[in-house]
N, C-alpha and C positions, 0 to 999 in steps of 0.2 A: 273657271267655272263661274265665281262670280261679276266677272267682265262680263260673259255670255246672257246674264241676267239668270243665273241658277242660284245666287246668295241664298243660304239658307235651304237648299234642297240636297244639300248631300251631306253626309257625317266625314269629322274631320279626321278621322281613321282610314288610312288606305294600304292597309297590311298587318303579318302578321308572320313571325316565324314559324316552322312547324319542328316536331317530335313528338313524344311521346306525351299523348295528353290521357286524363283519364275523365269520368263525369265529374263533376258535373258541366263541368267546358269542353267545348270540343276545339277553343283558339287558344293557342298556349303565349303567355308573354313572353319576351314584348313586345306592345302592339306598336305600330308606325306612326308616328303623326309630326308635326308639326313643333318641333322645340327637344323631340325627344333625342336626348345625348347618347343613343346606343349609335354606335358605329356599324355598319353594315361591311363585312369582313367574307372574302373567299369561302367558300367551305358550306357556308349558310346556304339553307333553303328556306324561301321564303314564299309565302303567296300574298299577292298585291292584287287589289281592290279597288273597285270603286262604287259605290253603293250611291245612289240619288234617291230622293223621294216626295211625295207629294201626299202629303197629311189629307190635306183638303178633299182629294179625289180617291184618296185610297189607292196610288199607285206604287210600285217601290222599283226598279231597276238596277240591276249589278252586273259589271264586269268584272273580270278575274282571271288571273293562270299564276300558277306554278312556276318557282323560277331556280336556278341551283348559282349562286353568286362566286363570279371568277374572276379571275384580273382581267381587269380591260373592260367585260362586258355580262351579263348572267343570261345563260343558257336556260332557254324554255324549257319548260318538260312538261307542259301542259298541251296535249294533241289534238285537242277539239280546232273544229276549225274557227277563222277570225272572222268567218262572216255573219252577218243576222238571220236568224234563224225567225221565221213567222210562223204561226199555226193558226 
């Protein structure tokens, strides 16, 4: 991303385990990033991220799906489809 020239337009958070959360959060730790020592382990379900944004213009974009962590490889479980959607 910032190769692409996007340094600084996205948050360095790109996930998050899920279960039972209650308010006042609806993301339960812990979160993913960059140095974090949690091991990502079979069994887990996780949803991965990617959030960009642009202060300046008031813009914000995310991608996302759902994923269920296996040996070898994690299984989507997120159904929407992968293409762009415009309105």
């Amino acid at each position: 991303m910032t190769a692409a020239g996007f340094g600084g337009k996205f948050l360095n958070v790109c996930g998050y385990s899920l279960g039972a959360t209650y308010p006042p959060s609806w993301a339960e730790e812990p979160f993913m990033y960059t140095g974090n020592p949690l091991t990502i382990e079979p069994g887990m379900v996780l949803f991965m991220h990617m959030i960009m944004y642009d202060q300046s213009a008031g813009l914000t974009m995310s991608l996302g799906e759902t994923v269920l962590v296996r040996e070898g490889a994690c299984e989507r479980l997120t159904h929407a489809p992968r293409q762009l959607i415009t309105h």
